[in-house]
MARPA-571311 format. One record per residue (C-alpha): residue number from 1; x, y, z; residue in three letters; chain. Coordinates in steps of 0.02 Angstrom, whole numbers, m for minus. Layout:
BEGIN
site resi: NUM, u: X, v: Y, w: Z, resn: Ala, chain: A
...
# end
This chain:
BEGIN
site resi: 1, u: m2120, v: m852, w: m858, resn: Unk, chain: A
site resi: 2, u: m1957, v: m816, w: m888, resn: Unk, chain: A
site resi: 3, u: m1915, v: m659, w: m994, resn: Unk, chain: A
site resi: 4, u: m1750, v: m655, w: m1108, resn: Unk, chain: A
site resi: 5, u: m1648, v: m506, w: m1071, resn: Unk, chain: A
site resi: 6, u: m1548, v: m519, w: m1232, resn: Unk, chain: A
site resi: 7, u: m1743, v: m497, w: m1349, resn: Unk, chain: A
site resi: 8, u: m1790, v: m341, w: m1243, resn: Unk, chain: A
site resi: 9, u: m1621, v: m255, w: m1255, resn: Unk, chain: A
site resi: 10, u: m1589, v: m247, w: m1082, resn: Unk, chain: A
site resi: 11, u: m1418, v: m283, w: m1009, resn: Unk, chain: A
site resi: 12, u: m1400, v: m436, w: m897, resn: Unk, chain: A
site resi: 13, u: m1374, v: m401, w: m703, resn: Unk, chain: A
site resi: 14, u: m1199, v: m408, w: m649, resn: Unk, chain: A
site resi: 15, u: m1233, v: m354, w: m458, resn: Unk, chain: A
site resi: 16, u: m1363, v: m392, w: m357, resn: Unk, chain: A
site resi: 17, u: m1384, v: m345, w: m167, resn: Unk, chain: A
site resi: 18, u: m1541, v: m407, w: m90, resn: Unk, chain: A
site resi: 19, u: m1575, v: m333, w: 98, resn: Unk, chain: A
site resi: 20, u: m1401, v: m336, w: 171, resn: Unk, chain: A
site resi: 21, u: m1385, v: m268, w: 330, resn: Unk, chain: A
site resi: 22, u: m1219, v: m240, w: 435, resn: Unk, chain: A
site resi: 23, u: m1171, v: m179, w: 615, resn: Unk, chain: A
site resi: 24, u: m1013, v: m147, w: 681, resn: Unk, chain: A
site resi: 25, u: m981, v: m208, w: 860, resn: Unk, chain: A
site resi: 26, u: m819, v: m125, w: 960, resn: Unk, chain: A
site resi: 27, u: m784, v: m96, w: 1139, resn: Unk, chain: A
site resi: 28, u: m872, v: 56, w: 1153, resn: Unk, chain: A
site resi: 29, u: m1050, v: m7, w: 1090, resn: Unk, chain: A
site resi: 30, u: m1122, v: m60, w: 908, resn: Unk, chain: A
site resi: 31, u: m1136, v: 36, w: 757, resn: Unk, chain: A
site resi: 32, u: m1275, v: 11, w: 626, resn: Unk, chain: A
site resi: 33, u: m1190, v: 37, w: 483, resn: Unk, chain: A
site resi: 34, u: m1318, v: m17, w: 321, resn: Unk, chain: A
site resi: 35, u: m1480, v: m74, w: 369, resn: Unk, chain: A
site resi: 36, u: m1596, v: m185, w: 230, resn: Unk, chain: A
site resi: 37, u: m1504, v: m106, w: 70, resn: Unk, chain: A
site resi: 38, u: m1557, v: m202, w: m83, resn: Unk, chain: A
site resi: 39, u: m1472, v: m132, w: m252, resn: Unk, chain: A
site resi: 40, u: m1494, v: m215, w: m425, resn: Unk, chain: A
site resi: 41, u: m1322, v: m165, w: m561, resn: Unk, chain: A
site resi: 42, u: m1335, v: m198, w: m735, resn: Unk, chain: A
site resi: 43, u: m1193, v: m254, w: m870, resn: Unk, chain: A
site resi: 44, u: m1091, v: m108, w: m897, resn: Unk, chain: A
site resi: 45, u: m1194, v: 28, w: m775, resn: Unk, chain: A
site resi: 46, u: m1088, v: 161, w: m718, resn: Unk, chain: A
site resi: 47, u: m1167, v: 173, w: m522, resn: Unk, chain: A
site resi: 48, u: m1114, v: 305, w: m406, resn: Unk, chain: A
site resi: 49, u: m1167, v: 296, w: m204, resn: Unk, chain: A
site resi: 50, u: m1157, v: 465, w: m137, resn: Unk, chain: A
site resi: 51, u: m1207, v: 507, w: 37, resn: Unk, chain: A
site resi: 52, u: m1111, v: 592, w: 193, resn: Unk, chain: A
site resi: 53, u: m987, v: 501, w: 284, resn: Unk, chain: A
site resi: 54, u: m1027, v: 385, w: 395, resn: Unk, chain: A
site resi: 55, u: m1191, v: 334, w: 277, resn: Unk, chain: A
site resi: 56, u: m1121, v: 148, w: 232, resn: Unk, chain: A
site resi: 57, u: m1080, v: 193, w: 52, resn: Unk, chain: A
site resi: 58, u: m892, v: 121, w: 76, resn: Unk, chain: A
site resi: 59, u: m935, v: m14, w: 179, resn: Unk, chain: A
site resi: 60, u: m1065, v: m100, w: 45, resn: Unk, chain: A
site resi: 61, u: m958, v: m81, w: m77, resn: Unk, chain: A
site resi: 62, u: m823, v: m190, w: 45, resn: Unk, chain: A
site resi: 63, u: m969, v: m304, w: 42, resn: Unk, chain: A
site resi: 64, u: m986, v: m318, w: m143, resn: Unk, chain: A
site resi: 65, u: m778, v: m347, w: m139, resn: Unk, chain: A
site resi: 66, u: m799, v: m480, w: m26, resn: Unk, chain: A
site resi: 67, u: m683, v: m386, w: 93, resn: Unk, chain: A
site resi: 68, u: m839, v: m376, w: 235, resn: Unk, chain: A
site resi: 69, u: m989, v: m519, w: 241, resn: Unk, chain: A
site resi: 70, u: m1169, v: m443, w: 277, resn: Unk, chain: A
site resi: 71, u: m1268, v: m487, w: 434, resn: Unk, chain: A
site resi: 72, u: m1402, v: m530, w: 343, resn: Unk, chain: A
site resi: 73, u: m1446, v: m511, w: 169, resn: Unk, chain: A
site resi: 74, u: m1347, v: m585, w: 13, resn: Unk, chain: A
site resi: 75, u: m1242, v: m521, w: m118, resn: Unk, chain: A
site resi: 76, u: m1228, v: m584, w: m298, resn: Unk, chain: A
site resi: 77, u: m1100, v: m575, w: m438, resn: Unk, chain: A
site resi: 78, u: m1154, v: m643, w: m617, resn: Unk, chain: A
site resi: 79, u: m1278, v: m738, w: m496, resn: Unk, chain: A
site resi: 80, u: m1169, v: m812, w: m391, resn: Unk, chain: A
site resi: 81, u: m1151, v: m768, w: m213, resn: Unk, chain: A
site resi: 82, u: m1013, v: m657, w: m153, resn: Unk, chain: A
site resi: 83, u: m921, v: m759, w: m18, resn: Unk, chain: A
site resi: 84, u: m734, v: m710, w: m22, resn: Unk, chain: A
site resi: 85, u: m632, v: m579, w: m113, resn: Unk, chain: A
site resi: 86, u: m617, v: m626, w: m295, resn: Unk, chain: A
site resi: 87, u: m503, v: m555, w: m467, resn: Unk, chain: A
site resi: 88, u: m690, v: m543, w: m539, resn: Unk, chain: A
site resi: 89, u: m720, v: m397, w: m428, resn: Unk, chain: A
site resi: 90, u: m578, v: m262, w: m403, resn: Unk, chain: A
site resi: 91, u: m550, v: m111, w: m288, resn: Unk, chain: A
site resi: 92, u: m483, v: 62, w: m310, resn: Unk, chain: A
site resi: 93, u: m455, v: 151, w: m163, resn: Unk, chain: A
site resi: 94, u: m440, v: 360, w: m121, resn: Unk, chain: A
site resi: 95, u: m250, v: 306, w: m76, resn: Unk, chain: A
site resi: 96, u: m148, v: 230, w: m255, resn: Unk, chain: A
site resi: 97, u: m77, v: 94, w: m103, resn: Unk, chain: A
site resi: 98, u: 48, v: 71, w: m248, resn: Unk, chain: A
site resi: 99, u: 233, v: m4, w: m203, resn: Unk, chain: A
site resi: 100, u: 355, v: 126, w: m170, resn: Unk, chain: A
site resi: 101, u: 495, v: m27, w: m205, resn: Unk, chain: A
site resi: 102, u: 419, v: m79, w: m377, resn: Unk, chain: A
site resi: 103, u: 431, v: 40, w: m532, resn: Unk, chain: A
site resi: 104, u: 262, v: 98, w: m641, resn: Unk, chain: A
site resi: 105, u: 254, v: m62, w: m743, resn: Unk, chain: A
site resi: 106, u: 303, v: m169, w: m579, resn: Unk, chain: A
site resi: 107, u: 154, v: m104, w: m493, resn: Unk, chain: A
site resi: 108, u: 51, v: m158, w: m646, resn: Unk, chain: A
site resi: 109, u: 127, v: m326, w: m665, resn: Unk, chain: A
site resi: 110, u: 85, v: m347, w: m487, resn: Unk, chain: A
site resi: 111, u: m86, v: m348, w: m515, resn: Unk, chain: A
site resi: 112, u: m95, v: m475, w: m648, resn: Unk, chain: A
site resi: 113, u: m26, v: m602, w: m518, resn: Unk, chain: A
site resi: 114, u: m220, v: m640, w: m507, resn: Unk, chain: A
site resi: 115, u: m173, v: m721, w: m695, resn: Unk, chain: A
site resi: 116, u: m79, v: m858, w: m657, resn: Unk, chain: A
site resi: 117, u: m132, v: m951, w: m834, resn: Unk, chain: A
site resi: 118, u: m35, v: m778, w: m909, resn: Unk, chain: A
site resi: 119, u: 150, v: m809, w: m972, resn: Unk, chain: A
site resi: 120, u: 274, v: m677, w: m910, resn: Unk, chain: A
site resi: 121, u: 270, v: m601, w: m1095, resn: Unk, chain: A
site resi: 122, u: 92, v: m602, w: m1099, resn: Unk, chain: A
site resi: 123, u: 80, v: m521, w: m938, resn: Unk, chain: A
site resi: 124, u: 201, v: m365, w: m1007, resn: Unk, chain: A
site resi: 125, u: 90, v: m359, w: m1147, resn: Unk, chain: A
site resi: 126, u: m51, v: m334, w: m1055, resn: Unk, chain: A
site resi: 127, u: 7, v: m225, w: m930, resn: Unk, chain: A
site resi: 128, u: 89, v: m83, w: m1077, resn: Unk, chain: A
site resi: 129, u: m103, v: m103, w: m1142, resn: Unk, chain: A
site resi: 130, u: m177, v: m33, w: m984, resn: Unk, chain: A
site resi: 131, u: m27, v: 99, w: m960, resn: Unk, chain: A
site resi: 132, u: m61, v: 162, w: m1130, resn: Unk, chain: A
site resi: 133, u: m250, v: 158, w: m1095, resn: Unk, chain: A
site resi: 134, u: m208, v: 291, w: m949, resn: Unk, chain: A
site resi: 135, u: m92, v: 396, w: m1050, resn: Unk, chain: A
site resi: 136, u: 68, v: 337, w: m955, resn: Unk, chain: A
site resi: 137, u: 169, v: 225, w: m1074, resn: Unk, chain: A
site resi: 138, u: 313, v: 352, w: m1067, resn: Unk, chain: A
site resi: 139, u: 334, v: 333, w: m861, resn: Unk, chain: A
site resi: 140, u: 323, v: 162, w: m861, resn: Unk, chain: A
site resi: 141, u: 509, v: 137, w: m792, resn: Unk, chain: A
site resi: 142, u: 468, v: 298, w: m680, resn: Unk, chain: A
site resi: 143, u: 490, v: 261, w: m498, resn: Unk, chain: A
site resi: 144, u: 314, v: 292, w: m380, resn: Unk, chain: A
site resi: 145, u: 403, v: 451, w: m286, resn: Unk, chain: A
site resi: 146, u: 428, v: 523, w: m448, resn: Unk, chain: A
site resi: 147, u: 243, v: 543, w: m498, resn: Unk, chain: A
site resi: 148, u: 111, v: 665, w: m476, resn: Unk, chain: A
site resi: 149, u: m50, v: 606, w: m360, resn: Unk, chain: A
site resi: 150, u: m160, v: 613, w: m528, resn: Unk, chain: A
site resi: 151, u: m38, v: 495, w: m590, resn: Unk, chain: A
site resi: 152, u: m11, v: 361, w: m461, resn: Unk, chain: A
site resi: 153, u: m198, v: 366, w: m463, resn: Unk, chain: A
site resi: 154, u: m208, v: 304, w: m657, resn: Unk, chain: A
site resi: 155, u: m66, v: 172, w: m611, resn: Unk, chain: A
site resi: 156, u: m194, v: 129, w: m493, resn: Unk, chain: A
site resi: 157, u: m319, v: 117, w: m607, resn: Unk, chain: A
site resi: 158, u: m198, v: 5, w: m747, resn: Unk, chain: A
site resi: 159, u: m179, v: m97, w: m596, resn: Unk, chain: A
site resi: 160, u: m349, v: m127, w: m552, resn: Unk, chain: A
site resi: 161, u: m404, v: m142, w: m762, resn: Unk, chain: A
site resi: 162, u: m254, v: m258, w: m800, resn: Unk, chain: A
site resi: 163, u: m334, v: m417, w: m726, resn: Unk, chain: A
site resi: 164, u: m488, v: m389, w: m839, resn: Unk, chain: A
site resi: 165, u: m619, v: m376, w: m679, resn: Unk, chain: A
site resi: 166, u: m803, v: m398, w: m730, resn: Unk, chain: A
site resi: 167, u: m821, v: m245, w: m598, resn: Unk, chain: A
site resi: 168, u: m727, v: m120, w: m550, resn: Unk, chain: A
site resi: 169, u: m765, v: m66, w: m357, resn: Unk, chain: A
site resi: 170, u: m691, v: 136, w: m344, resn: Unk, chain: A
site resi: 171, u: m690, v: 226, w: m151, resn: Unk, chain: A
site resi: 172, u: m678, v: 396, w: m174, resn: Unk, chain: A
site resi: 173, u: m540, v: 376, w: m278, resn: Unk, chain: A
site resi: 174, u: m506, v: 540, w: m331, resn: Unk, chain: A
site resi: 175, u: m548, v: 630, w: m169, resn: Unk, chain: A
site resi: 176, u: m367, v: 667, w: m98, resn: Unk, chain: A
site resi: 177, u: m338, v: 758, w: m280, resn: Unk, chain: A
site resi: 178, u: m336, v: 980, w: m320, resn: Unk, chain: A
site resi: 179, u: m489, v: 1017, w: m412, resn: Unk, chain: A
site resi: 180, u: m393, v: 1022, w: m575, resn: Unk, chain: A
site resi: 181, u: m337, v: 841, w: m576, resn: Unk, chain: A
site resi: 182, u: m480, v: 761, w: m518, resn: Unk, chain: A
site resi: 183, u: m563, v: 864, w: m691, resn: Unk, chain: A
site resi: 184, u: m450, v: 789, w: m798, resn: Unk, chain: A
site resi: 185, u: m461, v: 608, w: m735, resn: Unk, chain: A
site resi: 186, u: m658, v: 628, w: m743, resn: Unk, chain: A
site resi: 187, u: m639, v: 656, w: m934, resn: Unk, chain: A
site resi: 188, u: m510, v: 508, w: m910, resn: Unk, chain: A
site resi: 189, u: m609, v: 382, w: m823, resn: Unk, chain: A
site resi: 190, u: m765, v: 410, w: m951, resn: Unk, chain: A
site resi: 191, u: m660, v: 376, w: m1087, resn: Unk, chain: A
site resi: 192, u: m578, v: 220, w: m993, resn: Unk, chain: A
site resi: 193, u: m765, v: 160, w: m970, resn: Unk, chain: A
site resi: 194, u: m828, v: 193, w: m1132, resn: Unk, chain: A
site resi: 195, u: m689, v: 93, w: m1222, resn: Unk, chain: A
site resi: 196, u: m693, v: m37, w: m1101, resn: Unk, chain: A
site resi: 197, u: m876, v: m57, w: m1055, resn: Unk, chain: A
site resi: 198, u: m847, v: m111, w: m884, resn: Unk, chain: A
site resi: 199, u: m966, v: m94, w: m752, resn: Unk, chain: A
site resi: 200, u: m929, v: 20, w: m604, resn: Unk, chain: A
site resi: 201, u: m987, v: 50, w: m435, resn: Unk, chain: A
site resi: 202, u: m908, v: 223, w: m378, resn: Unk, chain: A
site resi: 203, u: m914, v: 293, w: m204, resn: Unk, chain: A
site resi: 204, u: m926, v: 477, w: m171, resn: Unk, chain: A
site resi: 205, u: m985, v: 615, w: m64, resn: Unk, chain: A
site resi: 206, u: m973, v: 736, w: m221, resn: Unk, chain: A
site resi: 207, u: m1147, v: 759, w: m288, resn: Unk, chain: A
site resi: 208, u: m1080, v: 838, w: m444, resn: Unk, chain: A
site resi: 209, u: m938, v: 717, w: m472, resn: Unk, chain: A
site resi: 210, u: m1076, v: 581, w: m447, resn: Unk, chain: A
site resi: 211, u: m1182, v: 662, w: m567, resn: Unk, chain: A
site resi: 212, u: m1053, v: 678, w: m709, resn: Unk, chain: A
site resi: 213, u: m1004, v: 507, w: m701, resn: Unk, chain: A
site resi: 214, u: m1123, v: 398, w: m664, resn: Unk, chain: A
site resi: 215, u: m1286, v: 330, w: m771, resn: Unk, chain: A
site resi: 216, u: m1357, v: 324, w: m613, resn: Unk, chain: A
site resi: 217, u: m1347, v: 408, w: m426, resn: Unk, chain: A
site resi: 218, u: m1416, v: 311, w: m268, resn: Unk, chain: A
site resi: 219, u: m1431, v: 443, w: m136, resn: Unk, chain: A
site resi: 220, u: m1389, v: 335, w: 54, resn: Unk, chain: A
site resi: 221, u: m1421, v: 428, w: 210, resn: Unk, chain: A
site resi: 222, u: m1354, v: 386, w: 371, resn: Unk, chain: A
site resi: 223, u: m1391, v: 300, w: 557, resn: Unk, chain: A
site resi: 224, u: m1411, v: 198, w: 489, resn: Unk, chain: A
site resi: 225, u: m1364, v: 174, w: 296, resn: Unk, chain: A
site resi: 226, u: m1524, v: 148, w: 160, resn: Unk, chain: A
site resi: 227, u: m1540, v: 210, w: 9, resn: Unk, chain: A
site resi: 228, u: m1663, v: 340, w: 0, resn: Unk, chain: A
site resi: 229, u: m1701, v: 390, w: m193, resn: Unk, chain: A
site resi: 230, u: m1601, v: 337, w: m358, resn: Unk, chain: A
site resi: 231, u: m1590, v: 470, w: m503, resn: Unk, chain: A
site resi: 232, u: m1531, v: 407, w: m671, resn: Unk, chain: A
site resi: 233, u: m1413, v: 539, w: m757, resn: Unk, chain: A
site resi: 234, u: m1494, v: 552, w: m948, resn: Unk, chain: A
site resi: 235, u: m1339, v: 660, w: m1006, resn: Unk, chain: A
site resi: 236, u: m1210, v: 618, w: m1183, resn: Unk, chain: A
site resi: 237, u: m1030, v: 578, w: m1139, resn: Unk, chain: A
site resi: 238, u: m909, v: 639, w: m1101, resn: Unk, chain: A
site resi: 239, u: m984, v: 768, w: m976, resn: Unk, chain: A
site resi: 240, u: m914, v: 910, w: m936, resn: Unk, chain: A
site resi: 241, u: m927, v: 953, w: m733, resn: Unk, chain: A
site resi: 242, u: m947, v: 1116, w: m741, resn: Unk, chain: A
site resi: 243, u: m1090, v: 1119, w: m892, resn: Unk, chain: A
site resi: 244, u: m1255, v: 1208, w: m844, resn: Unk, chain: A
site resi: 245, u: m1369, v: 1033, w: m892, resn: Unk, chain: A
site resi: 246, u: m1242, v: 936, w: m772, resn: Unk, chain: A
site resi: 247, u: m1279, v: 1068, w: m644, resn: Unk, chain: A
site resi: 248, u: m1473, v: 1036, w: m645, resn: Unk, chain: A
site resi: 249, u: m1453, v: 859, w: m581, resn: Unk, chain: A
site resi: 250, u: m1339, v: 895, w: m439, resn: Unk, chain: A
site resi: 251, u: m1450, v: 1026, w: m388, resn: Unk, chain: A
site resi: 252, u: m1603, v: 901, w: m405, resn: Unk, chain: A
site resi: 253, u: m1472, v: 774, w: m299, resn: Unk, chain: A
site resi: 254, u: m1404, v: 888, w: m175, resn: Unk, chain: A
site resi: 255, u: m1607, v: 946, w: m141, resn: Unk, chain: A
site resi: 256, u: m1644, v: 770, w: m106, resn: Unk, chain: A
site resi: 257, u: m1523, v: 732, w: m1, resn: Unk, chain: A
site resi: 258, u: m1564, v: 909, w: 103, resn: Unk, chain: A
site resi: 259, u: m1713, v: 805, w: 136, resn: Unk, chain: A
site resi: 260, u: m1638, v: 663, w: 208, resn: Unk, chain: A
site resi: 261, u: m1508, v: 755, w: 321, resn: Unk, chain: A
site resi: 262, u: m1485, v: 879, w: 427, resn: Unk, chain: A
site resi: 263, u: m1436, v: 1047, w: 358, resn: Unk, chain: A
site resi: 264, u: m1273, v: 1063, w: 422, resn: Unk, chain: A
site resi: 265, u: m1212, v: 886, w: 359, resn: Unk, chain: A
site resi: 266, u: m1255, v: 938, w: 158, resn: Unk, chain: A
site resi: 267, u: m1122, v: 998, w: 34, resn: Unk, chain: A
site resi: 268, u: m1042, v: 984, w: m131, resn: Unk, chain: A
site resi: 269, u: m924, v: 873, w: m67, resn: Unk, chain: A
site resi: 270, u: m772, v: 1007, w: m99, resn: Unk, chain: A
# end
């Protein structure tokens, strides 16, 4: 029997990874890098994969982009299967990899090349949306040297919204930032997600960054990658890191993944 999402209330699923395995093979022997990881996303879930380095996290989520292909397992988008790269599913990375030669809106209008059916007009409309979404309309003739690294990383993100993605794929993308940015662009990124409903799949090794952004935390440990326990965040947006409720889940997370590791390779993620 089949059972109608849309009657229950429950959003559709937009991601679905069913037992994907993947091992790296270089001249100095193979690595196991995810082994068996299924993981079900629904319509406009904020997910965040948190785990040490070297636990997979970054490398499923090349799977989901179609930037890597599993050795085994499947991956599916709107339920179709993830074979290539595709404008349907867009990555943010901890670099902005923006284009030194191209001003603020040039870097934006670069990524709605992935809109060819978009006239040029349409395009500049689209892209001054998404700059005004991330509070830089006012720098959008400002040259790339002359930003701030909490600002390249919101060009970034205009970039990565302006093609309208039905997921947006983020790797640590505010790791490389001082603690006071990264603050600001969590209240940032909230309010981008709430407005725009998309749905996310965020990789950190932050427990409490993980914990204030997403609905729900899947904890990965390593040697190889599998997810090890999911904890769904039950807190009102927008969340402030630093409240004393926030600070009870990434306790309950960082305890959890204690279990998992060795001592010695748990932290905040600092």
């Amino acid at each position: 029997m089949t059972v109608d999402t849309e009657l229950l209330n429950v959003p559709p699923e937009k991601l679905v990874v069913e037992g994907v395995s993947k091992t790296f093979r270089t001249q100095r022997g193979s690595v196991h890098a995810l082994d068996n990881v299924s993981l079900h996303v629904r319509e406009g879930e904020f997910v965040c994969l948190v785990g040490p380095s070297g636990c997979g996290k970054s490398t499923l989520l090349n799977i989901i982009a179609g930037l890597e292909m599993p050795d085994t397992g499947k991956v599916l988008a709107d339920g179709k299967a993830v074979t290539g790269a595709g404008s349907d599913r867009m990555m943010m990375f901890q670099e902005s990899a923006l284009f030194p030669w191209l001003d603020v809106m040039g870097n934006v209008l670069f990524g709605l090349k992935l809109k060819p059916a978009l006239r040029n007009k349409e395009r500049r409309e689209v892209a001054k949306f998404y700059l005004q979404l991330v509070g830089l309309e006012k720098f959008m003739r400002s040259n790339i040297h002359e930003l701030s690294g909490g600002m390249k990383q919101r060009v970034a993100l205009a970039r990565a919204l302006a093609p309208n993605p039905r997921v947006l794929l983020m790797d640590e993308p505010f790791a490389s930032l001082d603690a006071l940015t990264r603050e600001q662009l969590y209240g940032d990124i909230q309010e981008i997600w709430a407005k725009r409903q998309k749905t996310i799949v965020f990789v950190t090794h932050n427990v409490r960054e993980a914990a204030c952004l997403g609905d729900r935390v899947v904890l990965f440990s390593p040697h190889p990658g599998r997810i090890q326990e999911q904890f769904t965040v039950d807190l009102p947006r927008p969340r402030d890191i630093s409240s004393v409720d926030l600070a009870k889940y990434s306790t309950e997370i960082t305890r959890a993944l204690k279990r998992h590791l060795k001592p010695e390779a748990v932290g905040e993620g600092e």
